[in-house]
PQR file with spaces between the fields and no chain letter, atoms N, CA, C, O and H, PARSE charges and radii, in Angstrom:
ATOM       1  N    UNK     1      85.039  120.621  120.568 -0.4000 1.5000
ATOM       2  CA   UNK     1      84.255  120.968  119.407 -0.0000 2.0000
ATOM       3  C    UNK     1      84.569  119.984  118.281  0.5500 1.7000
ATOM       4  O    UNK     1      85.708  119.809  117.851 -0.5500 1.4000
ATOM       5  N    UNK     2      83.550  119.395  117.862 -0.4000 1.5000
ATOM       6  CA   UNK     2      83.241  118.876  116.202 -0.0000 2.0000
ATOM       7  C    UNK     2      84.305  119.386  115.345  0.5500 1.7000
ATOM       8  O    UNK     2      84.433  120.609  115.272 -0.5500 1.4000
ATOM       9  H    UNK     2      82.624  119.538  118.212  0.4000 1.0000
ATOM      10  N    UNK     3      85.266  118.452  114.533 -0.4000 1.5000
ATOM      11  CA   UNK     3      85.496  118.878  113.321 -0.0000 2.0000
ATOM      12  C    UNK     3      84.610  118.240  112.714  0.5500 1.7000
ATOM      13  O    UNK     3      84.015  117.230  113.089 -0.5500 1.4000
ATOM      14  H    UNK     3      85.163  117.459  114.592  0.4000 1.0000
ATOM      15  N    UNK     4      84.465  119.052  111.382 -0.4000 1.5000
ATOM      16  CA   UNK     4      83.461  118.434  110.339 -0.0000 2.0000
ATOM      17  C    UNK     4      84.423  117.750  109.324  0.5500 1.7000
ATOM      18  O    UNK     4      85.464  118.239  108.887 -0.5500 1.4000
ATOM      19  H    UNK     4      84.948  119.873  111.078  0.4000 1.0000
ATOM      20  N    UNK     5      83.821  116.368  108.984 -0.4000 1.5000
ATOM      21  CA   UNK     5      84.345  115.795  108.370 -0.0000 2.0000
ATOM      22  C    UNK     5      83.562  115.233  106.742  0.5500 1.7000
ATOM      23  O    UNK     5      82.613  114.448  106.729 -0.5500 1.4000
ATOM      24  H    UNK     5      82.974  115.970  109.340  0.4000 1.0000
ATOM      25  N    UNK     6      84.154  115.786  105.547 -0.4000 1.5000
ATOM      26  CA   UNK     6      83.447  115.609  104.578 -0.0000 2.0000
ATOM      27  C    UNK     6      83.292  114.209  103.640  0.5500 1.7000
ATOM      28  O    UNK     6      82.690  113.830  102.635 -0.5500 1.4000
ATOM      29  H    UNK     6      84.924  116.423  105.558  0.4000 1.0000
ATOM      30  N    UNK     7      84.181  113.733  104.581 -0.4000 1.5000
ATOM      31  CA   UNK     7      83.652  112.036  104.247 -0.0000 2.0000
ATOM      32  C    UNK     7      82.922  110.938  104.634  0.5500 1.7000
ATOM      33  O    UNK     7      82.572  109.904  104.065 -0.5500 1.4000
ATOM      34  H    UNK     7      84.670  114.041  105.396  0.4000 1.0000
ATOM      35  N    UNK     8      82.747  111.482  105.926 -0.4000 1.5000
ATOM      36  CA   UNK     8      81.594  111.129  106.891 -0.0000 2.0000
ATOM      37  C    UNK     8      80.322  111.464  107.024  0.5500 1.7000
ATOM      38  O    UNK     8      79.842  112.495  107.493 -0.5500 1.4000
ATOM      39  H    UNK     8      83.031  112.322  106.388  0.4000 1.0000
ATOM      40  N    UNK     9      79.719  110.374  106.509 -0.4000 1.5000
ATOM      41  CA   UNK     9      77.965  110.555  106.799 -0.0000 2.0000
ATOM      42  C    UNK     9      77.137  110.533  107.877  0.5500 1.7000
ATOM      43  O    UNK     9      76.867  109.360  108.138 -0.5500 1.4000
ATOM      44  H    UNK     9      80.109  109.535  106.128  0.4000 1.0000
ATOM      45  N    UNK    10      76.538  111.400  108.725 -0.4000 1.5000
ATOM      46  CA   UNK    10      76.047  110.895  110.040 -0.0000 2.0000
ATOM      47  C    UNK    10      74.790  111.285  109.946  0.5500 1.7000
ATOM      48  O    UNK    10      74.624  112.107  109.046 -0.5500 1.4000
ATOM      49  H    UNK    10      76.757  112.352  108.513  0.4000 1.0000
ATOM      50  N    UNK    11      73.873  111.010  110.521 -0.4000 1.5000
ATOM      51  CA   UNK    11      72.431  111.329  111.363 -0.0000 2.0000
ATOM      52  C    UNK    11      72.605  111.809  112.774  0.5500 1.7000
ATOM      53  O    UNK    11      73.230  111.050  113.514 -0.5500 1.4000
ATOM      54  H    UNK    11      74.007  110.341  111.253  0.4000 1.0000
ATOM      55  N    UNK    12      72.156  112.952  113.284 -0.4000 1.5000
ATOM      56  CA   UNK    12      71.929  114.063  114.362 -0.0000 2.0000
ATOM      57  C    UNK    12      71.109  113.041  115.033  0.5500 1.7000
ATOM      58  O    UNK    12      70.036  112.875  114.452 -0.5500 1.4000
ATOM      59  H    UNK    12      71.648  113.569  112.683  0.4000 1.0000
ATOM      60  N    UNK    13      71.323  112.106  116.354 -0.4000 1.5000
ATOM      61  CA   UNK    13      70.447  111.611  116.723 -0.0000 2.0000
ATOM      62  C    UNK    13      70.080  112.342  118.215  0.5500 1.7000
ATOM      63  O    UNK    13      69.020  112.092  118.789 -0.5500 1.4000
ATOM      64  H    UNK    13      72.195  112.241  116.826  0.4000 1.0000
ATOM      65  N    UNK    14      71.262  113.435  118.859 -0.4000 1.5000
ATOM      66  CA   UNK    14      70.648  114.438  119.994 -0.0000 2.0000
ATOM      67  C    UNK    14      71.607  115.761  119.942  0.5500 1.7000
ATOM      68  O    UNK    14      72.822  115.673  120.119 -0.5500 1.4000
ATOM      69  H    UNK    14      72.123  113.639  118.393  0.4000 1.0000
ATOM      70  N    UNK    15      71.191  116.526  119.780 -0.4000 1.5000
ATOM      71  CA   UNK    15      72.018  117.711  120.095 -0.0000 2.0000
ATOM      72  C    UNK    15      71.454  118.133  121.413  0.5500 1.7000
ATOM      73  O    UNK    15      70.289  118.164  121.807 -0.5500 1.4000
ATOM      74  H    UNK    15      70.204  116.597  119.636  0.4000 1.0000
ATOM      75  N    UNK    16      72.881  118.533  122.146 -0.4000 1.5000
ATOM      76  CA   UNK    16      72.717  118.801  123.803 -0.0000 2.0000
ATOM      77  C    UNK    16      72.804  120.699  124.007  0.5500 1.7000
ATOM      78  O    UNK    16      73.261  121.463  123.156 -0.5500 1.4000
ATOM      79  H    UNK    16      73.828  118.508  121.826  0.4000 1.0000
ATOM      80  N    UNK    17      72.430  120.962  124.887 -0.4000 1.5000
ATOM      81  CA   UNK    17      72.057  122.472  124.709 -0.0000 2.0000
ATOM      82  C    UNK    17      73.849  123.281  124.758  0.5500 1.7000
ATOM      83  O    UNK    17      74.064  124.493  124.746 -0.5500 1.4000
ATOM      84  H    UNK    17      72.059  120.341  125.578  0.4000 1.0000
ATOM      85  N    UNK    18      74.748  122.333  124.805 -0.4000 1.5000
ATOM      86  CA   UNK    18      76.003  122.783  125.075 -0.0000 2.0000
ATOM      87  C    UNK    18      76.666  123.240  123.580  0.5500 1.7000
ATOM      88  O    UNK    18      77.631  123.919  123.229 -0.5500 1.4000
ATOM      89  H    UNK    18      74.573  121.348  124.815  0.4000 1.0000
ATOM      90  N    UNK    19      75.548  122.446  122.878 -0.4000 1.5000
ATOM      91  CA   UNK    19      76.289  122.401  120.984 -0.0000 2.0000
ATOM      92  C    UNK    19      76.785  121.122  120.631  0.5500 1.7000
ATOM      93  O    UNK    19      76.995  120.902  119.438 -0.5500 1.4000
ATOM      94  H    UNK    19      74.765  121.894  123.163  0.4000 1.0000
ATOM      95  N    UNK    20      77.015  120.214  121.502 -0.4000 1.5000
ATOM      96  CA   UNK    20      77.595  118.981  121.128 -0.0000 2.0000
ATOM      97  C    UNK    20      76.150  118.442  121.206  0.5500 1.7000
ATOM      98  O    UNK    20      75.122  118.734  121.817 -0.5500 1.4000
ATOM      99  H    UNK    20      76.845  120.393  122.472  0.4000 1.0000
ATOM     100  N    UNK    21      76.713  117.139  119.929 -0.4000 1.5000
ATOM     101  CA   UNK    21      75.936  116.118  119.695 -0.0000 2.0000
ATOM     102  C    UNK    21      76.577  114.511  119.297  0.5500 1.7000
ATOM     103  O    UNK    21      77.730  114.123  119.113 -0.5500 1.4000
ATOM     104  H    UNK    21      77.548  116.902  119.432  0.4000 1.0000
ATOM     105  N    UNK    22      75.344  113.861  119.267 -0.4000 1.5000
ATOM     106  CA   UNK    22      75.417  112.339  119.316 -0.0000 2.0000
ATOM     107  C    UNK    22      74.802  112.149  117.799  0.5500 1.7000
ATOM     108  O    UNK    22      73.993  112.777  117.116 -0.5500 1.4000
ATOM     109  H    UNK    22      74.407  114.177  119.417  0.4000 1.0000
ATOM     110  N    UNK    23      75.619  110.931  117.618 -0.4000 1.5000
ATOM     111  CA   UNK    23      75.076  110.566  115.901 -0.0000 2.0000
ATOM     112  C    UNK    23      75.428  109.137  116.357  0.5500 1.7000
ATOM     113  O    UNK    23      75.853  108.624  117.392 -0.5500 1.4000
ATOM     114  H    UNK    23      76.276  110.421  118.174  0.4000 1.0000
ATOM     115  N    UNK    24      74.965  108.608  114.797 -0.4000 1.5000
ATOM     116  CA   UNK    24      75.406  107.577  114.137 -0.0000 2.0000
ATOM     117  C    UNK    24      75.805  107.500  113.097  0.5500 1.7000
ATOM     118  O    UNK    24      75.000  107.880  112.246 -0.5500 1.4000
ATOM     119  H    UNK    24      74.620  109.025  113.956  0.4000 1.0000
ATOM     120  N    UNK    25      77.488  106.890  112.444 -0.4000 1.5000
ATOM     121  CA   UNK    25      78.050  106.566  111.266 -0.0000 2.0000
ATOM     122  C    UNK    25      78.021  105.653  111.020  0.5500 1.7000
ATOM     123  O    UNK    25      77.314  104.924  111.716 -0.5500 1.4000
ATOM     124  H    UNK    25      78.142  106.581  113.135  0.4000 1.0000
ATOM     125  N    UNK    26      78.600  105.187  110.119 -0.4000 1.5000
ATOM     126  CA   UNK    26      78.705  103.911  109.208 -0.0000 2.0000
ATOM     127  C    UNK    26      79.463  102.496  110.166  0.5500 1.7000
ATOM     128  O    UNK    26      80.689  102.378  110.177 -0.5500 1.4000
ATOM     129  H    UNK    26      79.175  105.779  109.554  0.4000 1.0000
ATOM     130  N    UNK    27      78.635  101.589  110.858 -0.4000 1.5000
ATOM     131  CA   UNK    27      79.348  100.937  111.696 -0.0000 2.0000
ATOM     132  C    UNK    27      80.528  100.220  111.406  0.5500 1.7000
ATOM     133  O    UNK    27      81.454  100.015  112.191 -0.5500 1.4000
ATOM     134  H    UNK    27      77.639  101.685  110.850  0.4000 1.0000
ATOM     135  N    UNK    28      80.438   99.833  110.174 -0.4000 1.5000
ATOM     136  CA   UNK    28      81.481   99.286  109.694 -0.0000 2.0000
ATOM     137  C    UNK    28      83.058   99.976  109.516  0.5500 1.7000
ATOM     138  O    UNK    28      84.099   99.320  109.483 -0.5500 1.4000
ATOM     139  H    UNK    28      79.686  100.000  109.536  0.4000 1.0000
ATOM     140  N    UNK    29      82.977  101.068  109.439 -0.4000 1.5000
ATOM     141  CA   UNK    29      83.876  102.425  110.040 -0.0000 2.0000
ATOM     142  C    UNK    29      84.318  101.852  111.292  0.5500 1.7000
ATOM     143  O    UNK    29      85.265  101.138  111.622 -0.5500 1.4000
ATOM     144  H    UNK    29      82.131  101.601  109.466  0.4000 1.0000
ATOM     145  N    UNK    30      83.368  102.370  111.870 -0.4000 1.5000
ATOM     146  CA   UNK    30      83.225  102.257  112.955 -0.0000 2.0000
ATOM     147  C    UNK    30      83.821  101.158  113.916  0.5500 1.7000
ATOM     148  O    UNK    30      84.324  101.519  114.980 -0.5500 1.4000
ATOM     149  H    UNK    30      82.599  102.950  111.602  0.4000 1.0000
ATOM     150  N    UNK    31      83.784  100.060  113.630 -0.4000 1.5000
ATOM     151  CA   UNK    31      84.140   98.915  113.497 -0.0000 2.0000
ATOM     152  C    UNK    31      85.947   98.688  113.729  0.5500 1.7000
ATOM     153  O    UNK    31      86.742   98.522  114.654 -0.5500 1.4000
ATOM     154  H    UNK    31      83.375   99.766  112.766  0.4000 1.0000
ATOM     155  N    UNK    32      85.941   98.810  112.232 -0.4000 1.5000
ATOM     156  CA   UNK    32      87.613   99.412  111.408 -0.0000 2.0000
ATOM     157  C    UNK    32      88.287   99.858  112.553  0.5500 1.7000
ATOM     158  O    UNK    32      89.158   99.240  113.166 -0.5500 1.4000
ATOM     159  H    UNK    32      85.295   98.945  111.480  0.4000 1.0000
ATOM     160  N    UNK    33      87.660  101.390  112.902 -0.4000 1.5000
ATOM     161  CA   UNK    33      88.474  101.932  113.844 -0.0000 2.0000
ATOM     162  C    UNK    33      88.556  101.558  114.623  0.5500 1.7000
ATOM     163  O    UNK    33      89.584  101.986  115.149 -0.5500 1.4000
ATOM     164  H    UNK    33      86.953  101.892  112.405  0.4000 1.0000
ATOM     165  N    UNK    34      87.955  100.728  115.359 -0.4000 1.5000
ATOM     166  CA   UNK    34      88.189  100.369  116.897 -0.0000 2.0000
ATOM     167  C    UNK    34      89.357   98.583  116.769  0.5500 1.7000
ATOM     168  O    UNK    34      89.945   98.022  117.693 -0.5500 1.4000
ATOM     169  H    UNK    34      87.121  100.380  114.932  0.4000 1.0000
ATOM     170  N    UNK    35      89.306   98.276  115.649 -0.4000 1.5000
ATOM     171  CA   UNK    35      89.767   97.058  115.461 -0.0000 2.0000
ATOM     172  C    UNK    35      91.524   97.809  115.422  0.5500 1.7000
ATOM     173  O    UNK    35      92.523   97.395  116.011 -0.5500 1.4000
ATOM     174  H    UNK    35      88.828   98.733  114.898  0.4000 1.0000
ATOM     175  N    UNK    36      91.455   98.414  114.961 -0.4000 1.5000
ATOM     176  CA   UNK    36      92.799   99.080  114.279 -0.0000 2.0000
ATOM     177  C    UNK    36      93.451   99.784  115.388  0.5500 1.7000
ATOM     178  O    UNK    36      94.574  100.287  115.413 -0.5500 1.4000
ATOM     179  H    UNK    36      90.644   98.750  114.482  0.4000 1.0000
ATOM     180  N    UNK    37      92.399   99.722  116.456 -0.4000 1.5000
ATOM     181  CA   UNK    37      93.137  100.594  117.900 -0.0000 2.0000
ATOM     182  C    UNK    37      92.959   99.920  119.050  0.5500 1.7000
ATOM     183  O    UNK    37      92.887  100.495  120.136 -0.5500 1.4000
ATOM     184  H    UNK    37      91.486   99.312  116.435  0.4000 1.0000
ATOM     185  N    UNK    38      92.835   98.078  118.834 -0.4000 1.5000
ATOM     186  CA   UNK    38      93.038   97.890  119.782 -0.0000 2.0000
ATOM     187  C    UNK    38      91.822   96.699  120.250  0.5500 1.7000
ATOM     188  O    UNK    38      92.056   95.801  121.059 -0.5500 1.4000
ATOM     189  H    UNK    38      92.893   97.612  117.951  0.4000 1.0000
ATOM     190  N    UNK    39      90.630   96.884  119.627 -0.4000 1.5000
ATOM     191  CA   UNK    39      89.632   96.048  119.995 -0.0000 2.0000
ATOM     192  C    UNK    39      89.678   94.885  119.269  0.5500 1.7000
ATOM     193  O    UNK    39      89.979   94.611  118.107 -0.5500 1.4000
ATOM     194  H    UNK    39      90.441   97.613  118.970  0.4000 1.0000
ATOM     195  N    UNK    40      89.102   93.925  120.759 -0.4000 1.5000
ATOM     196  CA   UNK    40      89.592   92.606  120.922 -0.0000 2.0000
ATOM     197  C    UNK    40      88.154   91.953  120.953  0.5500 1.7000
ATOM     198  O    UNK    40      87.204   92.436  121.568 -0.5500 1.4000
ATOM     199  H    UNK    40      88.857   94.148  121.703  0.4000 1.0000
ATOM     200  N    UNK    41      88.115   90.648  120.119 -0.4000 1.5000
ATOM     201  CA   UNK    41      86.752   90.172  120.102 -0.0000 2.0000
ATOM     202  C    UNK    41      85.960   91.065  120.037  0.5500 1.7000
ATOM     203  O    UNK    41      85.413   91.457  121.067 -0.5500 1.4000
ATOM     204  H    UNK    41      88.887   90.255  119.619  0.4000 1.0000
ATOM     205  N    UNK    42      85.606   91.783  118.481 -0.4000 1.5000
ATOM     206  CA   UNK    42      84.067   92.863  118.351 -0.0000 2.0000
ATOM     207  C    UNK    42      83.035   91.801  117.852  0.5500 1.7000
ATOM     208  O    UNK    42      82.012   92.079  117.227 -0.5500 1.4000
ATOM     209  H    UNK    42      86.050   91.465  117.644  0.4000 1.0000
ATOM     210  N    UNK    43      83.451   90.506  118.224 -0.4000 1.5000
ATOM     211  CA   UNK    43      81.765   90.402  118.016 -0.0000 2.0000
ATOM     212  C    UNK    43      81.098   90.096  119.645  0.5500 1.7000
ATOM     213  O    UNK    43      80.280   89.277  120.064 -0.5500 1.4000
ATOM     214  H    UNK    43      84.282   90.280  118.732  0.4000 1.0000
ATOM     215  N    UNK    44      81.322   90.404  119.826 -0.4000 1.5000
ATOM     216  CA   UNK    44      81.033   90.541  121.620 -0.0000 2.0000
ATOM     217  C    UNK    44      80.844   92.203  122.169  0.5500 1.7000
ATOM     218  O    UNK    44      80.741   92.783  123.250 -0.5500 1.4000
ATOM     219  H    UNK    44      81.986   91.069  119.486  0.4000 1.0000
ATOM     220  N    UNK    45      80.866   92.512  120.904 -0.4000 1.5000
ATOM     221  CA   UNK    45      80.669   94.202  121.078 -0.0000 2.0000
ATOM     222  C    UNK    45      79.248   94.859  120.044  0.5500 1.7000
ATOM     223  O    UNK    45      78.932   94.060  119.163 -0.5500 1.4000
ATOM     224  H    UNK    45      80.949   92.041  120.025  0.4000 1.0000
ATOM     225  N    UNK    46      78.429   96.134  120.065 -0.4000 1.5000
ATOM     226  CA   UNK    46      78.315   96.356  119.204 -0.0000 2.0000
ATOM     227  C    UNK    46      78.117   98.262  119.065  0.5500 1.7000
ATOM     228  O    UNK    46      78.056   99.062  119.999 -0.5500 1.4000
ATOM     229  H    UNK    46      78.686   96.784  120.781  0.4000 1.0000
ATOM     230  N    UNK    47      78.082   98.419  118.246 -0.4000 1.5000
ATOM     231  CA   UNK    47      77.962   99.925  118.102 -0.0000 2.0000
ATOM     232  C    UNK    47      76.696  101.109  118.721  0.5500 1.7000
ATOM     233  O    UNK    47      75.475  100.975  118.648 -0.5500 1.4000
ATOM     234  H    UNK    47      78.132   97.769  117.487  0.4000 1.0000
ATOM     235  N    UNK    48      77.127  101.742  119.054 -0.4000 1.5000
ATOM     236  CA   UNK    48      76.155  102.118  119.780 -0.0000 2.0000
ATOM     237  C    UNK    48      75.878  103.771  119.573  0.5500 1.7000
ATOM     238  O    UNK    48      74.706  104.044  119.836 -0.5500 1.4000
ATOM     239  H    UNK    48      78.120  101.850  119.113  0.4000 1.0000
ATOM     240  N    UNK    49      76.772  105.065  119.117 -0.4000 1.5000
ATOM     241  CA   UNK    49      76.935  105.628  118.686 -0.0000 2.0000
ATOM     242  C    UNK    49      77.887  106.444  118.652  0.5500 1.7000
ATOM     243  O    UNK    49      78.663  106.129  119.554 -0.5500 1.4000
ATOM     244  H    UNK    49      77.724  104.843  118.904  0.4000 1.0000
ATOM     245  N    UNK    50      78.359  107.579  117.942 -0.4000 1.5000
ATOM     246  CA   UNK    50      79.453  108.199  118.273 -0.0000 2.0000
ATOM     247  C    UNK    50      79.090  110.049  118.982  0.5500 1.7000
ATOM     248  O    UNK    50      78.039  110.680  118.869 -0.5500 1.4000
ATOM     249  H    UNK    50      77.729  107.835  117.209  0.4000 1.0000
ATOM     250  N    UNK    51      80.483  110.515  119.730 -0.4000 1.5000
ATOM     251  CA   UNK    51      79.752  111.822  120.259 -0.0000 2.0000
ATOM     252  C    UNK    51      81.577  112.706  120.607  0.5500 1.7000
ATOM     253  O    UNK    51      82.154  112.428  121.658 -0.5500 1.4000
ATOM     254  H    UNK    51      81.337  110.002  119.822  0.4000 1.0000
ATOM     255  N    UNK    52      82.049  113.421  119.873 -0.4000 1.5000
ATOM     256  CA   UNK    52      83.560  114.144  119.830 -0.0000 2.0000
ATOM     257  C    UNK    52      84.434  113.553  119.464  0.5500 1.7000
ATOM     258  O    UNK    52      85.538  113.344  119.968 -0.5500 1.4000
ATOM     259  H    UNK    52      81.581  113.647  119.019  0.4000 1.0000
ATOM     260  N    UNK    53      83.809  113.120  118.191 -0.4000 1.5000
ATOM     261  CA   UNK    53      85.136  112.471  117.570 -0.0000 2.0000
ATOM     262  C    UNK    53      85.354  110.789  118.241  0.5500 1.7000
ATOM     263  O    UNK    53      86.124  110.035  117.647 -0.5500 1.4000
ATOM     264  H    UNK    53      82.913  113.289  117.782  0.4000 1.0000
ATOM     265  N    UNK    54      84.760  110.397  119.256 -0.4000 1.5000
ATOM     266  CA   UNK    54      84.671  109.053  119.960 -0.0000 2.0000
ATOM     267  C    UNK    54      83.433  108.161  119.367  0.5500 1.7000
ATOM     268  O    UNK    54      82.278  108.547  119.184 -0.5500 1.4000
ATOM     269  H    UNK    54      84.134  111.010  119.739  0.4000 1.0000
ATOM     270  N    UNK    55      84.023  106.768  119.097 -0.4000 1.5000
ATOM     271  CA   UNK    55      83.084  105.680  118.728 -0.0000 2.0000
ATOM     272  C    UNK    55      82.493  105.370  120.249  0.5500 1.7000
ATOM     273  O    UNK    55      83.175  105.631  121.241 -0.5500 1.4000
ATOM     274  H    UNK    55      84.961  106.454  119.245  0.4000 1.0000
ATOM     275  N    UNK    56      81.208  104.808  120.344 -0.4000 1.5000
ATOM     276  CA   UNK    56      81.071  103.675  121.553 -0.0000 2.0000
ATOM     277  C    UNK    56      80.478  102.579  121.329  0.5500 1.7000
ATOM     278  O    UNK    56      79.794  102.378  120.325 -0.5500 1.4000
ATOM     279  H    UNK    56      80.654  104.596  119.539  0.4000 1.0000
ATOM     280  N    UNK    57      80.687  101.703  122.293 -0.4000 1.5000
ATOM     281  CA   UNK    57      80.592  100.138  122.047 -0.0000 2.0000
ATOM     282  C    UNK    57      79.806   99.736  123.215  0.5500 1.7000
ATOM     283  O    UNK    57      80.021  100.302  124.287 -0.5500 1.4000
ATOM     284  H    UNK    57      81.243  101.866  123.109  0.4000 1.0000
ATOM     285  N    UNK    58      78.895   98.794  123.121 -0.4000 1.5000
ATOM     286  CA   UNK    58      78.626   98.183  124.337 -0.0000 2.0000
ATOM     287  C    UNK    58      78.641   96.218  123.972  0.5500 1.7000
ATOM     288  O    UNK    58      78.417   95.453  123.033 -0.5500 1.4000
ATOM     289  H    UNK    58      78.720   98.334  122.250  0.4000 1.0000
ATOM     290  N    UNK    59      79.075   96.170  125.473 -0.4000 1.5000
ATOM     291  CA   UNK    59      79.777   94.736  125.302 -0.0000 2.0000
ATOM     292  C    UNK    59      78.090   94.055  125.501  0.5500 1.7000
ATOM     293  O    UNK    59      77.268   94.487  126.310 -0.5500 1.4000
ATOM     294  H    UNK    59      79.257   96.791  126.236  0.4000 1.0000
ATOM     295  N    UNK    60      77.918   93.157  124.750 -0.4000 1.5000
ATOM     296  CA   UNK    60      76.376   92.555  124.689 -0.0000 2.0000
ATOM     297  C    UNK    60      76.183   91.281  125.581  0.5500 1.7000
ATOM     298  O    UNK    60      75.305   90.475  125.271 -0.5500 1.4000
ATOM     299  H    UNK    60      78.586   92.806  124.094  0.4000 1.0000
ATOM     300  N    UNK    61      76.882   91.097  126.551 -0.4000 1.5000
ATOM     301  CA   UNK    61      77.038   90.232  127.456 -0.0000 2.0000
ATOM     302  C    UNK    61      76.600   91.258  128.976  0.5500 1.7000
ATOM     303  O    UNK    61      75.571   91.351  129.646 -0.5500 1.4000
ATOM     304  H    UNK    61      77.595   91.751  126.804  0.4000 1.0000
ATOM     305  N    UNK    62      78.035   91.941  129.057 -0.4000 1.5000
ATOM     306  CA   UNK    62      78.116   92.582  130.447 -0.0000 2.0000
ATOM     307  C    UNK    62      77.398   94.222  130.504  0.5500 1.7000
ATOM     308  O    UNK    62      77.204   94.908  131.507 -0.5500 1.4000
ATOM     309  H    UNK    62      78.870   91.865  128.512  0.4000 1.0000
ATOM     310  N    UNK    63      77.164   94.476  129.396 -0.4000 1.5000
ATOM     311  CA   UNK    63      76.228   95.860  129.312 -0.0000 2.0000
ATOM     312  C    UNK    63      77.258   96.912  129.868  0.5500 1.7000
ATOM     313  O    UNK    63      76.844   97.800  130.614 -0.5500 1.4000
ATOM     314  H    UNK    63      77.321   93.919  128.580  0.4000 1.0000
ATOM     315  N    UNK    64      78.993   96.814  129.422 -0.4000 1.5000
ATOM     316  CA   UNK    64      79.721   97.696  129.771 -0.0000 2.0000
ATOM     317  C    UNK    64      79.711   98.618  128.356  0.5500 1.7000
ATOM     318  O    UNK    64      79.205   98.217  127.308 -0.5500 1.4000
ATOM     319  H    UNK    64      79.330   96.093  128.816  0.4000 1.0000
ATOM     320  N    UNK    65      80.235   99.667  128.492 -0.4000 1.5000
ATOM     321  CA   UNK    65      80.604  100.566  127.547 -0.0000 2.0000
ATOM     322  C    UNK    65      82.051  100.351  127.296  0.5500 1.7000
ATOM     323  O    UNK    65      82.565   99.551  128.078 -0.5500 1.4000
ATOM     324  H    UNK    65      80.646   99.993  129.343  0.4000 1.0000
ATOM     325  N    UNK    66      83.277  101.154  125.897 -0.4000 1.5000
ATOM     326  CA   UNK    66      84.111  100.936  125.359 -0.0000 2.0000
ATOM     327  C    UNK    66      83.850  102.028  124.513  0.5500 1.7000
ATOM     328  O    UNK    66      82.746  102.260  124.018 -0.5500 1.4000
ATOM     329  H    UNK    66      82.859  101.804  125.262  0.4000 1.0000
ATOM     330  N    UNK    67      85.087  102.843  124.311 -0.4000 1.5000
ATOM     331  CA   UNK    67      85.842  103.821  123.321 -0.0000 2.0000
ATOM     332  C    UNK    67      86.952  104.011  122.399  0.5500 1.7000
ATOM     333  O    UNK    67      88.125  103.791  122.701 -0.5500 1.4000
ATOM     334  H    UNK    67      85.983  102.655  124.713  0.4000 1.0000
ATOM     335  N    UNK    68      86.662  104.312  121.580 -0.4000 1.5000
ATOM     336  CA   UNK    68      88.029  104.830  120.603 -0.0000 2.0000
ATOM     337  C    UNK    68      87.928  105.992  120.048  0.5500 1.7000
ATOM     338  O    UNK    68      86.940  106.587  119.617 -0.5500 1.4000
ATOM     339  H    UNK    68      85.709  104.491  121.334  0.4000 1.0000
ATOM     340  N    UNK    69      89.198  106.317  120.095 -0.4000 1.5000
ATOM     341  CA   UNK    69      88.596  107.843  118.962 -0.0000 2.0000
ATOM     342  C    UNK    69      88.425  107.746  117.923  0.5500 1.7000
ATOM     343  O    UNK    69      88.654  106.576  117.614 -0.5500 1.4000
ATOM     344  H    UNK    69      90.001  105.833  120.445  0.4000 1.0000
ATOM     345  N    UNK    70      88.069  108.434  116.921 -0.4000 1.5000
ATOM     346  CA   UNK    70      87.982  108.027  115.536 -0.0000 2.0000
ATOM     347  C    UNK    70      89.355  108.513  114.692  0.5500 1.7000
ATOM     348  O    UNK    70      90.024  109.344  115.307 -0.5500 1.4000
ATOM     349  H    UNK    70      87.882  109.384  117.172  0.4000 1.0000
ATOM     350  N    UNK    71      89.923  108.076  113.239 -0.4000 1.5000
ATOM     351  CA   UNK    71      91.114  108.610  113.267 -0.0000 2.0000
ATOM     352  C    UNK    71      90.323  109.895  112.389  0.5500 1.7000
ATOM     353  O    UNK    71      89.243  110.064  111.824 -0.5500 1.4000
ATOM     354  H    UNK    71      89.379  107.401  112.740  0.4000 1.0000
ATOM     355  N    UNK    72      92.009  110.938  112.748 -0.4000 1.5000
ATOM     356  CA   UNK    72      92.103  112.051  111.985 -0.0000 2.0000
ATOM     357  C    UNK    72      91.289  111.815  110.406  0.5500 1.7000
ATOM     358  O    UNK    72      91.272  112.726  109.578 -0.5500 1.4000
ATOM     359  H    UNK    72      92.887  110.801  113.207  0.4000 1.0000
């Protein structure tokens, strides 16, 4: 389950019939966090959306996916 976070701005881009949903935040966040945990060469990456607290990335070469969580 979602914590709600009151500093975070998102757009509802699917809610799934389970209650969870998919958005998009501020990539540049977004970004931050994944740099700060680990990601290597993001410009070979780009944002794609977030869904439990997890960023995702897709590599714009190999069309793989990539995660981080977001922090507390």
């Amino acid at each position: 389950m979602r914590k709600e976070k009151k500093d975070i701005k998102f757009k509802t881009l699917v809610k799934f019939k389970d209650g969870s949903y998919m958005y998009h935040r501020d990539h540049i966040e977004a970004f931050n966090n994944a740099k700060s945990k680990g990601l290597k060469n993001p410009e070979d990456y780009m944002y794609m959306y977030s869904r439990d607290d997890t960023d995702y990335f897709k590599n714009i070469n190999f069309r793989n996916y990539i995660s981080f969580n977001q922090e507390e």
